[in-house]
N, C-alpha and C positions, 0 to 999 in steps of 0.2 A: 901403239899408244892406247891407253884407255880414258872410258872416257866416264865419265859422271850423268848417270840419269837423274838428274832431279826432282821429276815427279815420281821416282821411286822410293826417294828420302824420306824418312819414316824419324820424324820430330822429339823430343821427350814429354812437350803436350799431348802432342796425337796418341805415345804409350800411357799416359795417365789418362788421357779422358779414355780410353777402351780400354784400362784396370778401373775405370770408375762405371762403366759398364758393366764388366765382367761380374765387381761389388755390387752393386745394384741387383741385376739378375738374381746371386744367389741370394741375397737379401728377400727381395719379392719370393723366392721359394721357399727360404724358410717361413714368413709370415703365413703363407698358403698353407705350412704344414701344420704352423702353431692353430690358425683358423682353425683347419677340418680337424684336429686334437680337439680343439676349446671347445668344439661345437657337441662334440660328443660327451666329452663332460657334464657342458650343463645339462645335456639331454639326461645323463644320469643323476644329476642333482635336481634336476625337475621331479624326477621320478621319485627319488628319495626323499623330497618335502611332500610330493602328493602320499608318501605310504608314510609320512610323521616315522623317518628314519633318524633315528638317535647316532647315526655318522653324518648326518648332512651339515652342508657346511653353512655359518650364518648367512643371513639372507632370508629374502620374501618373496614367494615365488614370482611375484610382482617384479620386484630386483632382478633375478635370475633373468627374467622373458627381455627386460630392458637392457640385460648386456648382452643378450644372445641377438637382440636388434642390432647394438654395438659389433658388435664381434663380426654379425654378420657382411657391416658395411664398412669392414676393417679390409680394404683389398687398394688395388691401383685406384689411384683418384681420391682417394680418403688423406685427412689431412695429415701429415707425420709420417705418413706411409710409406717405405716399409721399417723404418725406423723401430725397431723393438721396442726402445724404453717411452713411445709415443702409444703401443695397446693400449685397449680398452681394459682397465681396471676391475677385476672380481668384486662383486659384491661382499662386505664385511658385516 
């Protein structure tokens, strides 16, 4: 006779809340990778307003340093976070 372990039952909530996990997770690493990208960016668009480069993209270096504040405190804890279409907005 066999027999049923119940506290080995494994629910369709219990699989969606850990696929909502698993989501989550690679969510937080994409934002992590879009951050350290974003961050180097502006690092070169700082540069190219300070050299009056005729590719840089609008904005005032002002702007630039206030999303790089943004962007910087785009991580766990942040509001929207890791939600993509909640980043912090380029300067226009």
């Amino acid at each position: 006779m066999s027999y049923i372990k119940w506290d080995m039952l494994i629910t369709q909530e219990m699989k969606q809340a850990e696929l909502k996990k698993v989501i989550e997770a690679s969510n937080v690493i994409a934002e992590e990778a879009w951050r350290s990208g974003e961050m180097t960016f502006i690092a070169e668009q700082l540069i190219g307003i300070e050299d009056d480069d005729p590719d840089a993209l609008p904005g005032t270096d002002r702007e630039w340093r206030d999303y790089r504040i943004q962007v910087r405190a785009w991580k766990e804890g942040a509001e929207g976070f890791p939600e993509a279409e909640n980043r912090p907005v380029r300067p226009s």
